[in-house]
Each structure stands twice: as C-alpha cells, then as structure tokens.
SERO-4910 file (N, C-alpha, C, O; in steps of 0.05 Angstrom, whole numbers):
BEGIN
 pado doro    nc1    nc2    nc3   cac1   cac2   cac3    cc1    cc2    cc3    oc1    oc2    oc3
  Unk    A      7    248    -37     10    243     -9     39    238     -3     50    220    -16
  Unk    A     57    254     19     81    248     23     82    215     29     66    199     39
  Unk    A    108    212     19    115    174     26     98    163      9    103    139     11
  Unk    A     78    165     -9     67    139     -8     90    122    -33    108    130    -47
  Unk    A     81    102    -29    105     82    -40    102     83    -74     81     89    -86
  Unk    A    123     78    -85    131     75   -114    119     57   -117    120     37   -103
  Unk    A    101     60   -139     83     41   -152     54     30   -140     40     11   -148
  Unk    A     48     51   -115     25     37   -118      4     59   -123     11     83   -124
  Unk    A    -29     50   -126    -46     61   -145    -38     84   -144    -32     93   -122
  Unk    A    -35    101   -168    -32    131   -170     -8    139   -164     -4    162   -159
  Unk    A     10    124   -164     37    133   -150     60    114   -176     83    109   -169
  Unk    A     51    107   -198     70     93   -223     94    104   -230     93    128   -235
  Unk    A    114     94   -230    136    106   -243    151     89   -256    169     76   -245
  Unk    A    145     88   -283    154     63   -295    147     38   -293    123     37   -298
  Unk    A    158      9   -287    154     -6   -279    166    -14   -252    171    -38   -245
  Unk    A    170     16   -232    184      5   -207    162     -1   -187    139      7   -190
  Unk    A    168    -14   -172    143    -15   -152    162    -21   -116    184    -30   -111
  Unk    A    143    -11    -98    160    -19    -73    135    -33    -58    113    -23    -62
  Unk    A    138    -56    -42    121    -66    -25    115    -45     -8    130    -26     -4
  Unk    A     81    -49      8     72    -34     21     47    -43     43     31    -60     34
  Unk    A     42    -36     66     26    -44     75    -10    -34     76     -8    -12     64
  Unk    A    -26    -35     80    -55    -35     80    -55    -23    108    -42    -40    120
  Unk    A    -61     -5    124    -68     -3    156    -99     -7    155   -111     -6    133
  Unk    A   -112    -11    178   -142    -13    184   -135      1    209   -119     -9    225
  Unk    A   -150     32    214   -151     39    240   -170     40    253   -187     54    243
  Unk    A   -177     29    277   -198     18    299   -219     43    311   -218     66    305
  Unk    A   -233     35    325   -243     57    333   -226     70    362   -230     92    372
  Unk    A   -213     55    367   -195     57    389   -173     72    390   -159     79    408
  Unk    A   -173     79    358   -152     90    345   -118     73    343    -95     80    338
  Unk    A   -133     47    350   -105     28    340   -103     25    311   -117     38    296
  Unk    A    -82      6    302    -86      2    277    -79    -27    280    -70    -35    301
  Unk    A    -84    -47    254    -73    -72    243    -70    -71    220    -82    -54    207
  Unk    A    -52    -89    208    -46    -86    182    -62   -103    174    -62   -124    186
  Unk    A    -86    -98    148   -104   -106    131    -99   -126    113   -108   -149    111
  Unk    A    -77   -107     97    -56   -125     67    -31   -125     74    -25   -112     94
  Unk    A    -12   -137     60     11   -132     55     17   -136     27     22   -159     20
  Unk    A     18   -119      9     18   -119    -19     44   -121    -19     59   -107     -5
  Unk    A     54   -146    -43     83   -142    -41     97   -155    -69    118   -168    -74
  Unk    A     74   -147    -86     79   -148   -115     56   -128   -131     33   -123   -123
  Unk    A     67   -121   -154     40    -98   -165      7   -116   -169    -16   -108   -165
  Unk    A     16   -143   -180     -2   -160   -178    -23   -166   -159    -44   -178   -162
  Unk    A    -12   -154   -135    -30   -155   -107    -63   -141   -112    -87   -146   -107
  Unk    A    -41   -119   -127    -60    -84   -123    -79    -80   -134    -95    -61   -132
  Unk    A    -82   -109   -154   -120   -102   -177   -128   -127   -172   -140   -135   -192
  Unk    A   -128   -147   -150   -142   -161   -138   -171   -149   -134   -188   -162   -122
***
C-alpha cells in the first residue's frame, strides 16, 4: 500500500519504525482517529 509507514504490520524494515495513526471511517464518511500507535510495542497489543 503506497505510504504506509515504516514498521508497521507488514511494512518491517529492520528495526525502524515511524509512528502512525488508526482512522475509523463513519458512515457519514467522516473519519476519527481510533489509535495512535507510537511505538512498535503499541502494534501486538
């Protein structure tokens, strides 16, 4: 998937990782942010 961030699931490169956010989109077609993962430790919660 274009963009998705360094290091998260399926996206490893080494031990780099970049913070990232979670969207939830509405039926309204809004969105909110869900997570904000912002260590790898977040990601196997």
């Amino acid at each position: 998937v274009p963009a998705m961030p360094v290091g998260s699931p399926g996206m490893e490169v080494d031990d780099r990782f970049m913070p990232y956010e979670v969207l939830l989109l509405k039926d309204d077609g809004s969105t909110e942010v869900y997570v904000r993962v912002t260590t790898p430790a977040q990601q196997y919660r």
